[in-house]
C-alpha positions in Angstrom: 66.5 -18.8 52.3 63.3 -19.9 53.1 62.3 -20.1 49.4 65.5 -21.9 48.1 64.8 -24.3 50.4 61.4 -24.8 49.2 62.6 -24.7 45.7 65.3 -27.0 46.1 62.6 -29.6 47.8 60.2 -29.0 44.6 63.5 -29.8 42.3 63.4 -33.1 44.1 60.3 -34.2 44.1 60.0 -33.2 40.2 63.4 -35.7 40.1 61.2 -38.2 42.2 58.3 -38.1 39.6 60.4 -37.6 36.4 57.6 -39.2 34.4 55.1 -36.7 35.4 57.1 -33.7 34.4 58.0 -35.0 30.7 54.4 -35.8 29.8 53.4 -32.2 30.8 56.5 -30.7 28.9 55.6 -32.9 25.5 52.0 -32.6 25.7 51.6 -29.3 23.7 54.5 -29.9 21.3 53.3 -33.5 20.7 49.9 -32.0 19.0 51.8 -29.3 17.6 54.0 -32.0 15.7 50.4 -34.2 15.4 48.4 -31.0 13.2 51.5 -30.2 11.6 52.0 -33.7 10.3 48.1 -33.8 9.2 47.5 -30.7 7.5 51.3 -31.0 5.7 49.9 -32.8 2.1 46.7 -30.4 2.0 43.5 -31.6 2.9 41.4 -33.2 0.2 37.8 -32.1 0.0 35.1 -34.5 -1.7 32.6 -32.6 -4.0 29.7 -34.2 -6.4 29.1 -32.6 -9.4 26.0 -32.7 -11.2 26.7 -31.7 -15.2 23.5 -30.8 -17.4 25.4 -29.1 -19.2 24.8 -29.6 -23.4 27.6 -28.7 -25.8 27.4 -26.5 -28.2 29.2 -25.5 -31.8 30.9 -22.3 -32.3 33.4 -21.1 -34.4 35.6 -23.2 -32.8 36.8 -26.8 -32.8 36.0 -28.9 -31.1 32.1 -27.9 -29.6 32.3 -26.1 -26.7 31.6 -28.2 -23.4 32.2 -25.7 -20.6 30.4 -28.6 -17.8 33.2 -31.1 -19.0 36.0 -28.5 -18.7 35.1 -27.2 -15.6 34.7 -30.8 -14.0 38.4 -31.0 -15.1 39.4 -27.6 -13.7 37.9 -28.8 -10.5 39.8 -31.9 -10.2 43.0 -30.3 -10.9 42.5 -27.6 -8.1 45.5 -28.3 -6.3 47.7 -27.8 -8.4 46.2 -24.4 -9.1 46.3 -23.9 -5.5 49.8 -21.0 -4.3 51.5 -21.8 -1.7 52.8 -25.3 -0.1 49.4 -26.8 1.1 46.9 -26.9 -1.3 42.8 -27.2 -1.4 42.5 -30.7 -3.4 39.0 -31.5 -4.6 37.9 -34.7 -5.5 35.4 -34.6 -7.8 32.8 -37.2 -8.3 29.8 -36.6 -10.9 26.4 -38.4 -9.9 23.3 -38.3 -12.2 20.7 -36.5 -10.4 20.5 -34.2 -7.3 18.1 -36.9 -5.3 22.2 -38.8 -5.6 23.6 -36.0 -4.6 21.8 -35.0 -1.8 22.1 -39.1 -0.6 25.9 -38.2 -0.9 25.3 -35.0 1.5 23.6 -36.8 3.6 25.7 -39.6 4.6 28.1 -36.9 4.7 30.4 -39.1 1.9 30.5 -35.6 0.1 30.4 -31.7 2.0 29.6 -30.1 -1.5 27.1 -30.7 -4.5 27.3 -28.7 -7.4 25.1 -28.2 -10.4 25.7 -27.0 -13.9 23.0 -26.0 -15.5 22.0 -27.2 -19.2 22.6 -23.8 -20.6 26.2 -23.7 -19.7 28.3 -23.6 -22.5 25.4 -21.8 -24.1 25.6 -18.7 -21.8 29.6 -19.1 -21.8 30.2 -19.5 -25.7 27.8 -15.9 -25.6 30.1 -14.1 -23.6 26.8 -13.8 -20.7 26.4 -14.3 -17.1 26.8 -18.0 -16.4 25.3 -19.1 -13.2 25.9 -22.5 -11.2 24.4 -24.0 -7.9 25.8 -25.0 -4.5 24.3 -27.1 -2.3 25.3 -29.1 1.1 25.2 -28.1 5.0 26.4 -24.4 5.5 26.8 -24.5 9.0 30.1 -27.2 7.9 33.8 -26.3 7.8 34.3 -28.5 5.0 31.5 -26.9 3.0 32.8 -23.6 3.0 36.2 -24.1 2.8 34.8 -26.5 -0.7 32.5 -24.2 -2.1 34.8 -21.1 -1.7 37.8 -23.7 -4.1 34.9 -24.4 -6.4 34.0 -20.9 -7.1 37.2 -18.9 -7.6 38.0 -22.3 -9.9 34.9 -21.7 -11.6 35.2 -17.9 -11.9 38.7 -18.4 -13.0 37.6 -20.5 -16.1 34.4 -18.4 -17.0 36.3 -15.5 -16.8 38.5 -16.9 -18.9 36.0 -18.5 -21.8 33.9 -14.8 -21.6 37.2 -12.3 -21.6 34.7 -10.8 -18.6 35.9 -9.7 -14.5 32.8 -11.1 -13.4 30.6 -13.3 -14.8 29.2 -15.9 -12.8 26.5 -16.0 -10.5 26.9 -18.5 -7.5 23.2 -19.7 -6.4 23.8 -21.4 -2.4 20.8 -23.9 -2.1 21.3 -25.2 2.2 20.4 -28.7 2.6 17.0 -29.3 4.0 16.6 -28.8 7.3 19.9 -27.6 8.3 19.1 -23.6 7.3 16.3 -23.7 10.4 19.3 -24.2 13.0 21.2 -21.8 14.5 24.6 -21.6 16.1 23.3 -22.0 19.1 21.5 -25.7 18.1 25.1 -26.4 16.0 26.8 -25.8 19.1 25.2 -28.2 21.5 26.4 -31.5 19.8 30.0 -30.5 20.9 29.1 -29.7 24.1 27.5 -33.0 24.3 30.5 -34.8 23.5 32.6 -32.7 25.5 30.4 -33.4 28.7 31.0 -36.8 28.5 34.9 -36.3 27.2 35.3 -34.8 30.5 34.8 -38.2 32.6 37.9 -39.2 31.3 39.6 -37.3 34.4 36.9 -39.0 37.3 37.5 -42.0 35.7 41.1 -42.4 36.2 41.1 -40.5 39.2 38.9 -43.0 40.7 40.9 -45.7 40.3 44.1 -43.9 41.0 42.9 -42.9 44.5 41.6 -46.2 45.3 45.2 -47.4 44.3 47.1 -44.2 46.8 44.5 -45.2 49.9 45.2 -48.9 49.6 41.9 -49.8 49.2 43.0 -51.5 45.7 45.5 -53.6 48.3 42.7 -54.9 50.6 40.6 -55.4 47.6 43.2 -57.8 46.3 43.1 -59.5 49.5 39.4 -60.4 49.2 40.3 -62.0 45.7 38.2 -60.1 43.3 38.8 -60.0 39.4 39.4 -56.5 37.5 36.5 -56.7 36.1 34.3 -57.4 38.9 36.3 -53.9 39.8 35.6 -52.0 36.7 31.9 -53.0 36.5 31.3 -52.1 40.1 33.0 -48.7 39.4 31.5 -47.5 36.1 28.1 -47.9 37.4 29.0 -44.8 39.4 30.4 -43.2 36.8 27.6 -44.0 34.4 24.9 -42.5 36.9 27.0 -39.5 37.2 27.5 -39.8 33.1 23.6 -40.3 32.8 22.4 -37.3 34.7 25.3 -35.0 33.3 23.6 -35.8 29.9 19.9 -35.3 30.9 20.9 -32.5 32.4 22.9 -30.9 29.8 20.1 -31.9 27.3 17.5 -30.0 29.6 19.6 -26.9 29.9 19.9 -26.8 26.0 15.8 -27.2 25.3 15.1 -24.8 28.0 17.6 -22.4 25.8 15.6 -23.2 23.1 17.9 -25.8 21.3 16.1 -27.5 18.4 17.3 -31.0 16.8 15.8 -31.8 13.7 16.0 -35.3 14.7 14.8 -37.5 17.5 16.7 -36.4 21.3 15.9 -39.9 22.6 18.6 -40.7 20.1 21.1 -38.7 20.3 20.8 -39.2 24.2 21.4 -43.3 23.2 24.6 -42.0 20.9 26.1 -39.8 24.0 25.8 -42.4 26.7 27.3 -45.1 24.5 30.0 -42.8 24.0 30.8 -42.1 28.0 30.9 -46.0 28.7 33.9 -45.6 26.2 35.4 -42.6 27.4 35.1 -44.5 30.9 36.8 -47.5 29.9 39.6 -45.3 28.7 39.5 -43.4 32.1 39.7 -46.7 33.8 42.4 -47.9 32.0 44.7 -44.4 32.6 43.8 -45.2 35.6 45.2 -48.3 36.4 48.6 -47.3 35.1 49.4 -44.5 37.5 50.0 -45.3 41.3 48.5 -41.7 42.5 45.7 -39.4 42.0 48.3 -36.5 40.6 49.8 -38.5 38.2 46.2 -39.7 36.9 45.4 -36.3 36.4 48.3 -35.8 34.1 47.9 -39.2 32.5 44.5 -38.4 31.6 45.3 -34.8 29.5 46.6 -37.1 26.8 43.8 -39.2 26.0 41.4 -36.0 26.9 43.3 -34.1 24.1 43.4 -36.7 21.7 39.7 -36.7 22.1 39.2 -33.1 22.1 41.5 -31.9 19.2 40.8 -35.1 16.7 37.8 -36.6 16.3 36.3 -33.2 15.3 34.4 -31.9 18.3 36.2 -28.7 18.8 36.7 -28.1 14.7 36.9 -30.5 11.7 40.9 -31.9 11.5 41.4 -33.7 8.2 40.8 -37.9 8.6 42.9 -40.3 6.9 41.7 -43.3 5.8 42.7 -47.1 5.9 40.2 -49.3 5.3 36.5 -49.0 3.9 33.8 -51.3 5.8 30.2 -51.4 4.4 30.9 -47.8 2.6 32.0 -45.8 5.5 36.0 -45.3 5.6 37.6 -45.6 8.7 41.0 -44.6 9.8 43.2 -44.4 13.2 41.2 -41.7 14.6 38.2 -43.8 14.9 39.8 -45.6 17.7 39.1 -42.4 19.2 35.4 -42.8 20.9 34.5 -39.1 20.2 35.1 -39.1 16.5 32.1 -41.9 16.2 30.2 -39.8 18.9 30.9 -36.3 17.0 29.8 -38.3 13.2 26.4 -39.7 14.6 25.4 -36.4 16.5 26.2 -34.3 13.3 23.7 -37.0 11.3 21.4 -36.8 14.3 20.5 -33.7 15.6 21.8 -31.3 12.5 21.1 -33.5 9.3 17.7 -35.0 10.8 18.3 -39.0 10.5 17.5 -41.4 12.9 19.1 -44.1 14.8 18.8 -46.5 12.0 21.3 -44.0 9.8 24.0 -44.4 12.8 24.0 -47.9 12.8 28.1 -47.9 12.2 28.5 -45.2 14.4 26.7 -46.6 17.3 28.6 -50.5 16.4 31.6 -48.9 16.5 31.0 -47.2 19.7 29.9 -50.6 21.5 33.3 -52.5 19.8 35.4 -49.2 21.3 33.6 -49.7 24.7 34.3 -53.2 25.5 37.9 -53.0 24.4 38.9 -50.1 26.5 36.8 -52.1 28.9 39.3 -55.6 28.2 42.2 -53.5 27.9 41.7 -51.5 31.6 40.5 -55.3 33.5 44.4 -56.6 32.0 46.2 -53.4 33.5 44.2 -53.3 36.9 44.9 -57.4 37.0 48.8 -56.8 36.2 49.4 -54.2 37.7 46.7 -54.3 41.1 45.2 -56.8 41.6 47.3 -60.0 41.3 47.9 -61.3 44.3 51.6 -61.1 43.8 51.8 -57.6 43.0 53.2 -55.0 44.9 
């Protein structure tokens, strides 16, 4: 009896906080419906494609040009592709490898490939034919390129040669990136994730302030939202600070190696928890109790977690191009700049100079949530009218 009582009272208070209950009954279906909706066109994968390749005459009309026809072959992947969601390629060709390696490097391509001048020569003679990859081979999006682009390119030779195997795939890593290990790959997402995680002090903070009625008395005294929210994220921002330091201390005494400057990445991360706090804040300031900001703050957590690519690359649709770099809705997500500048940091070498978009957008992101949380605390708080 003692139990059905107990369960009975539960049932209420569930009925009490009805809220509470949907949002952790949606939450997995939600991204469920969010991946499925994402990866239901394919993903398209940007390659460059470096053609030396010289014609030649055979028997056949017209000249032989096996760099030209496999450039087509390459952009016509998806269709090649079984099954209902296709590898695309997009295929770019660029003049030298010193623009293709520019490509890799900004990370506007995750493949370069390179047909050798001998091409059609080796092809039209029924003899191996051999073509390079390059690019970053500790990416997701460079193996999952480079294995489309071969079994395209073995499909074709194989073809042209009436041989089962005759190409030989030559894997060149981009500079730099063959000298790390999983371990220094790794520590970039941890990064982000360390600072992801203030998401939950954040709007807990506020929330318990709100349950103890110290957000009442504060009223009282007349202060603004943001004199609240600056007061409160320098806490959090000490707490953020020495997370990072330590974190980053932990990793080098692990022997983590960055091939570009720590002081940077450290700049990129901290950036990145003022924004995750401004988030947390706001969360915070919609929820009247500490429970309820714990549930609140899954979403935003998740959201950060599962798509701005600091658990594993999700594909990223794009709206608008400014100054060369695309951005889409995801990049209202803090982590997705966060995850992009530590990537060009700490695995492809560049400095802070490289990140400049990365680290704008992460200042733009920060004072918004930041504008955004001071008009929920005021509505909902801290007018003198309020409840």
């Amino acid at each position: 009896m003692k139990t059905l009582a107990m369960l009975r009272s539960s049932m209420q208070q569930g009925r009490r906080d009805l809220l509470t209950v949907a949002l952790s009954l949606v939450f997995a279906p939600l991204f469920v419906l969010l991946y499925a909706a994402l990866y239901s066109e394919g993903v398209t994968y940007q390659v460059a494609v470096i053609n030396a390749d010289r014609p030649v005459t055979t028997s056949a009309t017209p000249p032989l040009d096996a760099g030209s026809a496999l450039v087509a072959a390459l952009s016509r992947t998806a269709s090649d592709q079984p099954g209902p969601v296709p590898v695309r390629l997009a295929v770019r060709t660029v003049a030298d490898r010193q623009a293709g390696v520019e490509l890799l490097r900004r990370r506007d391509v995750s493949l370069l490939v390179e047909f050798p001048a001998d091409l059609s020569r080796q092809v039209a003679r029924g003899q191996d034919a051999a073509i390079t990859l390059e690019g970053n081979p500790t990416d997701q999006k460079y193996l999952i390129a480079a294995i489309a682009v071969t079994q395209t390119a073995e499909t074709y030779v194989a073809t042209a040669t009436g041989r089962s195997s005759p190409l030989t795939i030559s894997e060149r890593p981009l500079t730099g990136t063959d000298a790390l290990s999983d371990f220094d790959l790794s520590v970039g997402g941890l990064m982000v994730f360390s600072v992801i995680m203030l998401v939950f002090l954040a709007s807990m903070s506020v929330a318990r302030d709100v349950e103890s009625g110290v957000m009442r008395r504060l009223r009282l005294t007349g202060m603004r939202a943001t004199d609240y929210l600056t007061g409160t994220s320098g806490m959090l921002l000490l707490v953020a600070l020495t997370g990072v330091l330590l974190t980053f201390a932990t990793a080098l005494a692990c022997g983590f190696h960055s091939n570009g400057p720590l002081w940077a990445a450290i700049l990129i991360t901290m950036v990145t928890a003022l924004s995750v706090i401004g988030v947390g804040l706001m969360v915070g300031g919609l929820c009247r109790n500490v429970g309820q900001a714990f549930v609140f703050a899954n979403f935003p957590l998740g959201l950060m977690m599962f798509l701005s690519g600091a658990v594993f690359p999700v594909p990223a649709p794009t709206a608008v191009t400014l100054g060369g770099n695309e951005v889409g809705p995801f990049d209202l997500i803090p982590a997705t700049a966060a995850v992009n500048a530590l990537n060009k940091i700490m695995v492809l070498g560049q400095g802070l100079t490289q990140v400049t978009f990365e680290l704008t957008e992460l200042v733009v992101l920060s004072l918004l949530y930041f504008a955004l949380g001071a008009v929920v605390l005021h509505r909902r708080h801290l007018r003198i009218s309020s409840r």
